[in-house]
Residue, then its C-alpha position, 0 to 999 in steps of 0.5 A: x168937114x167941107x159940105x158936099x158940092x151940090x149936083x144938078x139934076x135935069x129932067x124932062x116931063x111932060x104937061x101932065x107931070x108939071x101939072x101934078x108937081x104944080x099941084x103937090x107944091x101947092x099941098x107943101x106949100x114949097x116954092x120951087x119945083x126943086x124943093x117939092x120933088x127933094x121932098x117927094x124923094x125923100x118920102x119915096x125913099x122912107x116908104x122904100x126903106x119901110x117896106x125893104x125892113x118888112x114894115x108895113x104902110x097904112x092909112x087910116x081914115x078919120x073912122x079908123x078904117x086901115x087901108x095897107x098901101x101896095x108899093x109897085x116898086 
């Protein structure tokens, strides 16, 4: 099976988005912009398909508290 060929995707952002991504890289610790927005992606992706199955998606505090995350998308 040949590997599928890669696409270039390009976008425009403005100084506040490169900033944010900046600052997720850092939490990944990635070294491209690329590599953090596939992770980013792949994240977006895995809460959409949880919600579309009817899941919900929670954070809990270190006390335990549960907060359920409201998806806008």
């Amino acid at each position: 099976m040949e590997p599928k060929a890669r696409k270039r995707l390009q976008i425009d952002a403005s100084p506040e988005l490169i900033e944010e991504i900046e600052k997720l890289s850092k939490s990944l610790d990635t070294t491209t912009n690329a590599e953090t927005v596939r992770r980013a992606f792949r994240i977006a992706l895995w809460m959409v398909r949880e919600r579309a199955a009817g899941n919900d998606i929670v954070s809990i505090d270190k006390d335990g508290n549960t907060t359920r995350l409201v998806l806008l998308f």
